[in-house]
N, C-alpha and C positions, 0 to 999 in steps of 0.2 A: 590419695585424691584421685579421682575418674574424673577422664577426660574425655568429649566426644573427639573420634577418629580424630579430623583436621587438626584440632587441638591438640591433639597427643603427640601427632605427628611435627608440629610446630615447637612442640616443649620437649620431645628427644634432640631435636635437631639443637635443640639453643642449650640445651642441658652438654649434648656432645661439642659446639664451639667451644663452649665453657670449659670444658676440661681440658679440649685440646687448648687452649690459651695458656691455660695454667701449666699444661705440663712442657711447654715449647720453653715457657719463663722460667720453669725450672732445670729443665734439660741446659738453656743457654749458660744458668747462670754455675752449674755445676760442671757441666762440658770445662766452661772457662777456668773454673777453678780448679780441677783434678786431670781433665786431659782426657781424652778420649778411653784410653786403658783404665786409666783409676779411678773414673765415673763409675758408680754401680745404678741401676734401672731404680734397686731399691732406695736409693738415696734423693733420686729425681722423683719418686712418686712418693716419698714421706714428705720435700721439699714443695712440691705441687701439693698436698694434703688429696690424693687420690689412693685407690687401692692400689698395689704393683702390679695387676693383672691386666687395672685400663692402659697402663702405657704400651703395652704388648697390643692389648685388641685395637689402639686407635694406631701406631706404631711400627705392631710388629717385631722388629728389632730394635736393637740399642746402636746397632751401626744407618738402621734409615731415619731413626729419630735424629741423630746426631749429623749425618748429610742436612736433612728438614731443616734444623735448626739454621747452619750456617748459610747455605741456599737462599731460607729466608731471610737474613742479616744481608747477605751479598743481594740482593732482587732488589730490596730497596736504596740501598746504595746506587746500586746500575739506576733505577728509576730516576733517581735523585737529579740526574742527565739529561730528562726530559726537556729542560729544559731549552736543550740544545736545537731540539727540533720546531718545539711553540716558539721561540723567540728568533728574530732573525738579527739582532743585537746582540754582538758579542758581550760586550761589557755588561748587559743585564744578565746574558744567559749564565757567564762564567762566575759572575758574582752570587748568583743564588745558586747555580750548583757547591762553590767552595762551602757557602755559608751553610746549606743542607748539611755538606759530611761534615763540618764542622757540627751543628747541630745533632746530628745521629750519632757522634763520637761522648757527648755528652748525655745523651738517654739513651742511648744500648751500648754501653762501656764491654758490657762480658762479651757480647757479638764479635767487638772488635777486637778483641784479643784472643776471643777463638778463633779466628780465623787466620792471625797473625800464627798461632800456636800450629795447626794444620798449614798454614807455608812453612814455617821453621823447620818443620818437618816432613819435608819433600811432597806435602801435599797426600798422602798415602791413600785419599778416601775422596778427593774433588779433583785429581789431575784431569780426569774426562770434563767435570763441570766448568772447569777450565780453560781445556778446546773445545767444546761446544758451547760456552754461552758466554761465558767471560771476553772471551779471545773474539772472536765475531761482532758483540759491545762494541767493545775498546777499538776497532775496526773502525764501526760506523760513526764514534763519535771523533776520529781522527781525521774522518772523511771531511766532515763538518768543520772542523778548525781549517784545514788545510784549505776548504772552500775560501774562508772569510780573509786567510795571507793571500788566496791569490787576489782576490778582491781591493786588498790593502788595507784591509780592516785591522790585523794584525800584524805585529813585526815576524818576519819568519823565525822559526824557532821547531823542533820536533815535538810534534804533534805528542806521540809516544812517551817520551820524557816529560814533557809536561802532565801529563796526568801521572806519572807515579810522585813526581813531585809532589803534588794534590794528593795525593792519597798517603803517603808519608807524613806530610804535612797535618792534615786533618786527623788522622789517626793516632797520631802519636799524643793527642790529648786525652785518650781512651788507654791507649797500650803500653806507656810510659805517665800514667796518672800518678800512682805512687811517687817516683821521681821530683815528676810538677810538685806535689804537695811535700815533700820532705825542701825543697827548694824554697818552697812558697812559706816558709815558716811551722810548718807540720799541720797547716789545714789545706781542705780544698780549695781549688779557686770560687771564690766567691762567684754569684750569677753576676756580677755587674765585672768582676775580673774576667770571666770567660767572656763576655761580651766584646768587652775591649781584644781579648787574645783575638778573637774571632774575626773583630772588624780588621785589626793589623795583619790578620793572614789575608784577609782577601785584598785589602790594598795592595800587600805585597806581590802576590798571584797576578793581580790586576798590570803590576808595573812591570814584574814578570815578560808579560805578554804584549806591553809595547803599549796599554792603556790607561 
């Protein structure tokens, strides 16, 4: 099919989104599965239904795809915090952040164990994404808590701890899922059982924190 210019140029661009969407879902969900070493490129672009040649041209490497991938996983988690800044209510801001990583624990399940997979293993590929963007986060949004205790918004409590709480917490519905479901009678949790998980985590998070 012929395209004029503008056109053509508009159908490369959404043709390349396209592929790179695909190959980021398959890189996550194979990373997660095999581990960084035991991943092959070829098994992520049979998994994507791509040639193995695009994940190199759009890629690169199999170690920047593999950064990309967890980068992305973790960008949206940090976002997920926004709400810290739009809200000046603790109790809204901290309860839609829980309910967020609880939510992305349950639609990007491989994200989360890949990343868990890259800690357990001293970080060997994100230690720098970790003091530069991670570390600096977790900073500003401790700033923020710290504001609302001295306010008396909040019971005192470290800042610091409290979010890996949150993040143990939230995660372990992704990273320990197997577990859940061998517990849970050998199925998943139902959406109306994660629901209920979800709302008791953040009750509890909520009482946690003196709210």
């Amino acid at each position: 099919m012929n395209y004029p210019a503008d056109n053509l140029a508009v159908h490369k661009a959404s043709i390349r989104r396209e592929n790179v969407a695909k190959i980021l879902e398959a890189a996550e969900s194979v990373f997660a599965e095999k581990g960084f070493k035991g991943a092959s490129v070829g098994l992520i672009a049979e998994r994507a239904k791509v040639p193995k040649p695009n994940v190199y041209y759009y890629f690169g490497t199999k170690e920047e795809l593999y950064r990309r991938v967890i980068e992305d996983v973790c960008s949206i988690w940090l976002h997920a915090a926004d709400t810290f800044d739009a809200i000046n209510d603790p109790k809204t801001a901290i309860e839609e952040y829980v309910a967020s990583k609880m939510d992305l624990a349950r639609q990007r399940p491989n994200g989360s164990r890949l990343w868990a997979i890259e800690m357990a293993s001293g970080a060997p590929f994100l230690r720098d994404y970790l003091e530069n963007t991670v570390k600096p986060w977790l900073i500003s949004r401790e700033r923020v808590l710290e504001k609302w205790i001295e306010q008396g918004k909040l019971k005192p409590f470290n800042a610091r701890y409290f979010f890996y709480m949150v993040w143990a917490t939230t995660q372990n519905y992704a990273d320990f899922e197997t577990q859940i479901t061998i517990i849970n009678g050998g199925s998943p949790l139902s959406d109306e059982q994660f629901e209920d998980a979800k709302d008791n985590v953040v009750r509890m998070i909520l009482k946690s924190a003196g709210i």
